[in-house]
N, C-alpha and C positions, 0 to 999 in steps of 0.2 A: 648226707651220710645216712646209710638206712641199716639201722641194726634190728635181727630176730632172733628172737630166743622163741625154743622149742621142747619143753620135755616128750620125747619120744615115747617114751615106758616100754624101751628095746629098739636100739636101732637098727637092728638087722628083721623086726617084725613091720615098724614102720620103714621101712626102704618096700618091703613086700606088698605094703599097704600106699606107693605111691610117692612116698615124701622126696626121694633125690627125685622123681621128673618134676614135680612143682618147684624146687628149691632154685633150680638155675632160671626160670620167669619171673623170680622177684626180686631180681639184682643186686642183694645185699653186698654191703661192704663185709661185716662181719655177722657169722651167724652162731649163736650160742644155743649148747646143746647139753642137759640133761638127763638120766637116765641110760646111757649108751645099754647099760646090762652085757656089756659083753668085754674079752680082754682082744688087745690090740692085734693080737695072731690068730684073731676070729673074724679080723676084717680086713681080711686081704684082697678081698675084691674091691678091684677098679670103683664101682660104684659108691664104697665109703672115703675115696679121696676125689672129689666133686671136681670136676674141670674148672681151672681158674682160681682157685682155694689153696691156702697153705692148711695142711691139716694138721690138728693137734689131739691129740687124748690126754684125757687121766682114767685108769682104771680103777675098779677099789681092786682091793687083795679077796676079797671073796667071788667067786665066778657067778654069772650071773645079777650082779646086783651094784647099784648105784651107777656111778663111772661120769662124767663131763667132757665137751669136745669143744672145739673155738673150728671154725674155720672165718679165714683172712682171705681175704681178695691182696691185700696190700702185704706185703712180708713185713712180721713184726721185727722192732728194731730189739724185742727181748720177750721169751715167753715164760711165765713162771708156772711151775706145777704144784699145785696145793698151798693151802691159807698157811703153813707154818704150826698147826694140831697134829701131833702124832697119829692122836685118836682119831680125827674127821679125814686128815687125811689116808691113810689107810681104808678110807670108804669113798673116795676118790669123789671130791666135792666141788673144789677149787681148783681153775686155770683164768689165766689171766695174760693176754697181751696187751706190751706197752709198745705205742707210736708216738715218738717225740713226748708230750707231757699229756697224753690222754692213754688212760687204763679202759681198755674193756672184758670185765669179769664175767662165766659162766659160773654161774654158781645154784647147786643143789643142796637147800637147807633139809635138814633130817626130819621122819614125819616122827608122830608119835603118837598115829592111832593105834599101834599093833598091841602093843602094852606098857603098865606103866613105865619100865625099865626106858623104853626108848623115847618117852617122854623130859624125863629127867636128864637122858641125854641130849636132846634136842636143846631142852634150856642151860647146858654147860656147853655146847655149838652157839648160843646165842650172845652167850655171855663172851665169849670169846670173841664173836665175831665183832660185837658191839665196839669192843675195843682195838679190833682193827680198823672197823671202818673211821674211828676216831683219826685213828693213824694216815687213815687216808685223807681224811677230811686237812688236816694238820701236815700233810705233805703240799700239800699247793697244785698235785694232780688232779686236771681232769678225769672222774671214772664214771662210768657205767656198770653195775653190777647189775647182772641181767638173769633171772631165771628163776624157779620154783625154790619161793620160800615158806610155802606149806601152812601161811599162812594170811587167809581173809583179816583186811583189817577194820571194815566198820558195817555195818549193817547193810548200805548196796554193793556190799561185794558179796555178798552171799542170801541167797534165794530164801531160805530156810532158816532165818535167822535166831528165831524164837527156837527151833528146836536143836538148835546147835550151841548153846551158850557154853554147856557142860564138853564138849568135843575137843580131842585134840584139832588144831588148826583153828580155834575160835576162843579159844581160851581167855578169860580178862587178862592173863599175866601175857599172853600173847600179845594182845593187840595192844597191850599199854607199851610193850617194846616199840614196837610198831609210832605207835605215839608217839614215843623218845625221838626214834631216828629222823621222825619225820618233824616234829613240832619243836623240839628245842636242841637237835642236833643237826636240824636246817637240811636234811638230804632232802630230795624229792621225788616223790610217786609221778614220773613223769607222765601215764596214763589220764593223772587226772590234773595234768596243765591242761588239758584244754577240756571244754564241756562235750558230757557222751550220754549218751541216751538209756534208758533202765536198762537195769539185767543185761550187764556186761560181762560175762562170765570168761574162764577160761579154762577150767575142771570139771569134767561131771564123773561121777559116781556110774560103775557099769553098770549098777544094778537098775531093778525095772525101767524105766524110759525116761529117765536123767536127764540125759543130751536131749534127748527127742523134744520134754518139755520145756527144756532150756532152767531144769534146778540146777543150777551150776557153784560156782565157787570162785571169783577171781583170786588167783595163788602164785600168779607168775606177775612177772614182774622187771623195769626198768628202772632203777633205783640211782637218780643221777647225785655228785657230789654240788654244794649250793652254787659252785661258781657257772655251774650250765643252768642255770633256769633261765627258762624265756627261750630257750634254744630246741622244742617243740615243733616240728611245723605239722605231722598227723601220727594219727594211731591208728592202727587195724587190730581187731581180734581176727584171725581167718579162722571161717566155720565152715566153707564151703566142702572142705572133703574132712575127713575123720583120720589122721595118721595116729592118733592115739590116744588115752582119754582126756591128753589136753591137746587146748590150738595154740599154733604157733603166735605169737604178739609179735606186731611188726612195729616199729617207727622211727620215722625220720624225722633228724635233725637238723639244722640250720649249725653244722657245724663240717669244716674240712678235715678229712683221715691227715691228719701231719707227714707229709712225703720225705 
């Protein structure tokens, strides 16, 4: 099974920049999508319903901004829209298809570099979500939650570390989250089930030549529940072309789409 997650940061800027002709050469079962920035009667071209794909949106209520997409090779047997937040969802965060007893989530956590206001949100998104994913953990479902959670969680996932400690997305109250989910609430960073080589990034900053030097950010993410560990078999970051200031994270697993 090979799941990607992809924050676009506009899917109708990255379609222009290339992304639906790469999309159908890397055979994904499911492919998770962040950022759309657009409402669903803004994609009425052919080219955002991907041949072989069951397509899905969430928009936010504000145009241009947020929004998440799943597309399925396999028809889900249920798709849900939004985490169950009034607030997050309205900014179109969460979708989710379930296939027999595996969940796999799009999910776009809230940034809060813009000001403080949206940092304080971002930590009542977290709080919240915390206690969903509990719920998930406590349901007996296989999940994947896949996608831009805005935030680096230890020193090689970010280039720049020393000068980001005070930053939103690097925050200590952040990465202690981070911590939780992963160290005594058993999820896993499935990225680093297996051993990957320095400066694996998956964000860079437009400014001066970020990507170029490779100061990056790993921010995105395949965040599996504990009953799939060991079900890894590779990861890719793809850096090969630029569809938008992040790459797409690929990887497959040692497990069957439930038919």
């Amino acid at each position: 099974m090979r799941i990607i997650t992809a924050n676009v940061n506009g899917i109708r800027a990255a379609a222009r920049k290339g992304f639906f002709d790469w999309l159908p050469k890397q055979n994904a079962d499911v492919v998770c999508i962040q950022e759309t920035k657009a409402q669903v009667h803004q994609l009425e071209d052919d080219i955002f319903r991907p041949q072989g794909y069951h397509c899905y949106y969430h928009d936010a209520e504000k145009k241009g901004y947020s929004g998440v997409a799943l597309y399925c090779k396999a028809e889900p047997d249920e798709v849900i829209v939004g985490m169950g937040n009034e607030e997050f969802d309205a900014e179109g965060r969460y979708i989710e298809a379930r296939f027999g007893n595996l969940s796999v989530i799009s999910l776009y956590m809230p940034s809060g570099s813009s000001k403080e206001e949206r940092q304080i949100a971002k930590y009542r998104c977290m709080d919240f979500f915390e206690n969903k994913m509990q719920d998930m953990k406590d349901s007996g479902r296989d999940v994947l939650i896949c996608g831009d959670w805005n935030i680096a969680h230890k020193n090689e996932d970010i280039r720049n570390w020393k000068g980001n400690l005070k930053n939103s997305g690097f925050l200590p109250e952040e990465r202690a989250w981070l911590d939780k989910l992963f160290d005594e609430m058993g999820f896993i960073d499935a990225f680093r089930e297996l051993p990957q080589e320095e400066h694996q990034y998956t964000w860079w900053s437009n400014r001066g030549q970020a990507r170029a030097n490779n100061v990056g950010w790993r921010i995105d993410y395949h965040i599996l529940t504990p009953g799939m560990k060991g079900k890894v078999k590779a990861t890719e970051i793809y850096r090969d072309e630029s569809f938008s200031d992040h790459a797409p994270l690929i990887i497959d697993y040692d497990y069957a789409l439930p038919k």
